[in-house]
N, C-alpha and C positions, 0 to 999 in steps of 0.2 A: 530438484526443481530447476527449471531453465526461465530465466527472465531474461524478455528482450525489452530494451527499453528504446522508443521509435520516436518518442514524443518532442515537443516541446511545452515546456514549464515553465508556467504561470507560477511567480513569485507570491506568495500570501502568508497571513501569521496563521499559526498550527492552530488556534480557537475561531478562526474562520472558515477550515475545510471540513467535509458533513462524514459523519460517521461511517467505515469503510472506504475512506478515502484513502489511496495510496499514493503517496510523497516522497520526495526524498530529500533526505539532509544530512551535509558533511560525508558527501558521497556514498552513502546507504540508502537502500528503499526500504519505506515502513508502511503500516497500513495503520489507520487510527482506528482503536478499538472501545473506543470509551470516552466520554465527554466532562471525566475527573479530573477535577486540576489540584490536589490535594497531596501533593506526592503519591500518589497510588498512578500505577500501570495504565497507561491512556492509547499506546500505542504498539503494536506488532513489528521487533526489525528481524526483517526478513535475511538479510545480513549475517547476522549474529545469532540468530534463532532465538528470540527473549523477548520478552515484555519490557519495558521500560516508558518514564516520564518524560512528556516534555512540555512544558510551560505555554499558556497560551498565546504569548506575546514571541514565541519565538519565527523565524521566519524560516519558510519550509519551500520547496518546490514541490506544486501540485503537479499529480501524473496524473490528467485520461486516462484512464484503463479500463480494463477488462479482466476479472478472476475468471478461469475455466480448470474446474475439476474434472478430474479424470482417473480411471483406475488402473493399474501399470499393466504393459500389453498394450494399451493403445494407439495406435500408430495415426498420428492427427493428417498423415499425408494421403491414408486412404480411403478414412470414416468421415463425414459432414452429420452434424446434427444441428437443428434449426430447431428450437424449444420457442421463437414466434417471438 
């Protein structure tokens, strides 16, 4: 997987950004997969390849993004697809 990261980030606590949200904290990017705050698994690090908690008072940088799947072969510099 190749991650570019273009953005600038908005500072906010981890129980404030919306499910599917990708963030980054302590220099890792994670996606938040779950609205659990009970010590169970709440967010995707992309990083480390794992599930892991993190509390909703903690402070995260929000990334703008965009997830794009694709199947290997794909060359993004020749194909366009526009799903509207």
């Amino acid at each position: 997987m190749r991650i570019i990261d273009k953005s600038v980030n908005e500072e906010k606590d981890f129980g404030d950004i919306g499910l599917d949200d990708i963030f980054k904290y302590d220099d890792r990017i994670f996606m938040k997969v779950s609205h659990s705050c009970d010590n169970e698994p709440n967010a995707y690090d992309f990083t480390k390849g794992r599930l892991t908690n993190i509390s909703d008072d903690t402070k995260v940088k929000y990334v703008p993004s965009e997830l794009i799947l694709h199947e290997r072969g794909w060359d993004c510099r020749t194909e366009q697809v526009d799903i509207g």
